[in-house]
N, C-alpha and C positions, 0 to 999 in steps of 0.2 A: 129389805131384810136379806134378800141374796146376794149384799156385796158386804155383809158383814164378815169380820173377821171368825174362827171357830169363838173366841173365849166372848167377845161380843152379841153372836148369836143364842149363846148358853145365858147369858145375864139377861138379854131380850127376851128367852122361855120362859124367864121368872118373875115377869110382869103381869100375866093373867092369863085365860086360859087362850084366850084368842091368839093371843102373841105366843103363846107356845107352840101351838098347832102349826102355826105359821111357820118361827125359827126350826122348827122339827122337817118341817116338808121341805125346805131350803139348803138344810142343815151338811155342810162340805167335812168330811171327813176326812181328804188328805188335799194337800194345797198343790200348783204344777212348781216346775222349775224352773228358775231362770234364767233368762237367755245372756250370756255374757259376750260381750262387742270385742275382740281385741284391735287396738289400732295399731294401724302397719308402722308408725314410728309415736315417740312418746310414751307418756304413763296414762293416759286418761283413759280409763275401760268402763264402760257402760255395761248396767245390769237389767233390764228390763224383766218386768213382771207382765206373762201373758195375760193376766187376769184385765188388767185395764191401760194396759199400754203404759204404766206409770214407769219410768229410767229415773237410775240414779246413775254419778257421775264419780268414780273411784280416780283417786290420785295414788299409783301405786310403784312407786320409782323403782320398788325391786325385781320390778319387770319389763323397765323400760327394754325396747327393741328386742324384747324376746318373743317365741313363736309357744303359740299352745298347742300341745298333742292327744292329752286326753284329758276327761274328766269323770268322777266317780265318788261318792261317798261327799261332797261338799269338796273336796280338792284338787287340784289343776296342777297336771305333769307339765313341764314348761321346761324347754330349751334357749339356752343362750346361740343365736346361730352365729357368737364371733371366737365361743371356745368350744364348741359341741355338746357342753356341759350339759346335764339334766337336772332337776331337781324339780322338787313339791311346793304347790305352794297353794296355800288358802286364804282366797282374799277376805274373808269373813274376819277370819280372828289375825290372820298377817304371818303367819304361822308361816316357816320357809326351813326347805331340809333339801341339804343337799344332797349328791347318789356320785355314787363312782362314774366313773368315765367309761362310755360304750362308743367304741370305734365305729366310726361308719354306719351310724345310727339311722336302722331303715326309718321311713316315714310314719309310716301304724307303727304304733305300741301301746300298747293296754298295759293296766292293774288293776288287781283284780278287790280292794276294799284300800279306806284310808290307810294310807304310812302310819297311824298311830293305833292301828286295829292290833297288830301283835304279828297277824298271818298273811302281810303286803306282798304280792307277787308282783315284780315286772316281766312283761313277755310281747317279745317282739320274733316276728317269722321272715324270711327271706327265701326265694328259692333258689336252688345251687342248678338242678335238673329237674325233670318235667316229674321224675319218681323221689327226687332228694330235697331236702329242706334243711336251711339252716336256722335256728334255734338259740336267743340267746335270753337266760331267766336271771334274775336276780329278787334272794328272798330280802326284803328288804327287813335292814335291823339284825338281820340271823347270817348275812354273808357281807363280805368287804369288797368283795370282785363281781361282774358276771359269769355266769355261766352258759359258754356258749357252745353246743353239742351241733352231730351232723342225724338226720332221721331218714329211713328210707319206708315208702308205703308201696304197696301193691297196685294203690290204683294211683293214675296220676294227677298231679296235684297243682295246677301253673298262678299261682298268688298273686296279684299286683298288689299298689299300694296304696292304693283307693280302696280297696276293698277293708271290712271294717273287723274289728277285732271283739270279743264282750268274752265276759267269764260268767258262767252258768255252774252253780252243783259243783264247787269243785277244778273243773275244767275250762279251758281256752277256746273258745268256737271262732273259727274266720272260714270267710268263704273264698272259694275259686272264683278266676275269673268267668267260668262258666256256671258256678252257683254249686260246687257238690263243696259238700258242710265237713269241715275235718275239728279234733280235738285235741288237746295237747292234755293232760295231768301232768303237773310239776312236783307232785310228789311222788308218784310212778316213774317219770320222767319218758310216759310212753306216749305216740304221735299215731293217730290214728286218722286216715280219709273214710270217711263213714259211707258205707254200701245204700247210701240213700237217695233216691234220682233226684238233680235237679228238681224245685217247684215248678218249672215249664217258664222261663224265662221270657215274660211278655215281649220283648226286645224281640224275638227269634222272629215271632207272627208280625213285626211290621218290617224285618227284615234289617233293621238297625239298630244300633246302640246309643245313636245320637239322641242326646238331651234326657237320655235315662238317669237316673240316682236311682241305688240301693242302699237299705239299709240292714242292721241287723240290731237288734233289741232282747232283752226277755223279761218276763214277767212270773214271780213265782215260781222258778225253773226250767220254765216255756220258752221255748224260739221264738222266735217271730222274725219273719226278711220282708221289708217293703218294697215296694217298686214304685217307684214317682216320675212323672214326668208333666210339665205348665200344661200342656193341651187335655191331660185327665181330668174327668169332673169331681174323681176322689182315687188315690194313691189304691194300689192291690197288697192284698197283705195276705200272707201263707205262714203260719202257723206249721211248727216240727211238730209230727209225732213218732216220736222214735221206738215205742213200739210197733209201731205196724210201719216201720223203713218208710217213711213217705212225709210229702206236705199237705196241709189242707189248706184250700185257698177258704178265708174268715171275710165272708162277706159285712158281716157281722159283729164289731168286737164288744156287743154286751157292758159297756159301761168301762171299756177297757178305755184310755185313750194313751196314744201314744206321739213323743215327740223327737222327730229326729233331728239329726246335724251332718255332716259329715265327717266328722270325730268321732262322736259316740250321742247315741240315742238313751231316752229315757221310758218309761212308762210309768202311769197313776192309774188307779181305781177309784170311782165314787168321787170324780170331780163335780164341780157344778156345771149342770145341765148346757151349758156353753160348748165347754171339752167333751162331753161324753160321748164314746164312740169315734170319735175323731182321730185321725194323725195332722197333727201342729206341724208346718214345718219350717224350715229357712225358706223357702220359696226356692227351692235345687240352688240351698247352697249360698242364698242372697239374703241379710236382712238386714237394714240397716234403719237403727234407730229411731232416728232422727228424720226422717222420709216418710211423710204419710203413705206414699203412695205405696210403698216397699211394706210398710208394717201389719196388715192383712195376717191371720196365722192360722185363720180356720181349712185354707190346703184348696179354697177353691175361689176364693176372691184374689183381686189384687194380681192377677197374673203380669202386667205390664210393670216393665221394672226401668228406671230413671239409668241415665246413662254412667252417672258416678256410683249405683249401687253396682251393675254389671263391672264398674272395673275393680271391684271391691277384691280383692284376694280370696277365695271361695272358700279357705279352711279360718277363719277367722271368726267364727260364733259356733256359738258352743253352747249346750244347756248346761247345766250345772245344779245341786242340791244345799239350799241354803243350810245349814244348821235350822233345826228347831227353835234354838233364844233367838233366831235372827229372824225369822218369818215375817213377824209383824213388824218389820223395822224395814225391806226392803220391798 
């Protein structure tokens, strides 16, 4: 009864009483996302479903030898790396839009809801100086060009491009490479580094950065920054609360679970009992299909990884948000 699909489990209630109690205790509420493979050459993209390890195999030539950057809403930002070109595209319904041209296109860049929502932000960040930031947006659909501005902040702000991007409430959140949380509104067009301490950067206490991942996420308006590394028996996770300027480390996350990449991260509520409370991950950045040994995603088995997945390109999987009509299809 717990690997029924929602509409399955509602027709299994309507059997008799016993079978409903059942379907009802079991009964998943929102489904996870899935993991999309990109391959370093060709069109073949794998989409795997956390639930039971089940891939499917996408033949999708209008992506051949192209790189993914981000993902959000069911759609995949995606660069040409032989014209720098950008553009959307959804492998679900095939749906493909192209975007103006942005020069010297940093690495991170986000958006902030699907290109067909009406209110599509691009934003990418770069730093000029340790207090200056360069800034280039683009509203998609409502402008023909980017728009690229210069920002100065009080406190200092030094960005890499590892570091991950997510839009919350309106706003742009990316973190420093020492963890302090800044915000962009592109409708204000104002660039704020928030008076808010680092969460205490686990990295510091072993005195290295090596084999660390972070991530950043939200939920319902909530932060959330991960910290991963193979030798942990589960990832540390800190929670913003930006009323009281601090983080709370969430031993805890209550039924939240959450799945990251190094692109962009996802979160669910009221998965089945498998997910719950979990972060899912790439294994820092590894996960390849097709490799028993590699496809582990409960974040604490499977630490040993095969020597073709390590040479796997580490920004190359990605979660992603099926459509609804597509759920029970993928």
């Amino acid at each position: 009864m717990s690997r029924l699909i929602l509409q399955d489990n509602i027709r299994a209630s309507a059997v008799c009483k016993s079978w409903l109690q059942s379907a009802v205790s079991v009964r998943v509420v929102d489904l996870p996302p899935r993991l999309l493979h990109v391959p370093k050459t060709g069109d073949k993209y794998e989409i795997l479903d956390p639930s039971d390890l089940r891939k499917q195999i996408f033949e999708l030539p209008e992506l051949n030898d192209c790189l993914v950057r981000y993902s959000n809403d069911g759609w995949l930002l995606m660069q040409n790396p032989s014209s720098d070109s950008l553009f959307f595209f959804n492998p679900f319904t095939r749906n493909l839009i192209n975007l103006p041209t942005l020069e010297n296109t940093p690495f991170t860049i986000a958006f902030s809801s699907a290109p067909t929502s009406g209110n599509c932000w691009l934003f990418t960040v770069s730093n000029l100086e340790i207090t200056h930031v360069k800034i280039s947006t683009l509203h998609v659909g409502k402008a023909s060009e980017w728009t690229t501005e210069t920002f100065e902040s009080d406190l200092p702000f030094n960005f890499q491009s590892y570091n991950q991007i997510m839009f919350c409430k309106d706003r742009f959140y990316c973190l420093s490479r020492i963890d302090w949380i800044a915000a962009f509104d592109p409708l204000a067009r104002s660039w704020d580094v928030l008076k808010v301490p680092s969460p205490g950067c686990p990295y510091y206490h072993f005195n290295t950065d090596e084999g660390w991942q972070k991530f950043m996420t939200e939920h319902e308006g909530e932060i959330f920054v991960i910290y991963s590394r193979d030798d942990l028996e589960r990832p540390i996770v800190f929670r913003l609360d930006i009323a009281r300027t601090h983080w709370r480390n969430e031993d805890e996350l209550e039924g939240l679970t959450i799945f990251t990449s190094s692109l962009s991260s996802k979160t669910r509520f009221n998965l089945a009992d498998m997910f719950k409370g979990k972060v899912c991950s790439t294994k820092g950045r590894f996960f390849r299909v097709d490799c028993d040994q590699c496809s582990n995603i409960d974040g604490v088995e499977g630490h040993g990884l095969c020597n073709e997945c390590r040479e796997q390109w580490p920004r190359r999987f990605i979660w992603i948000d099926p459509p609804r009509e597509f759920r029970d299809m993928i």
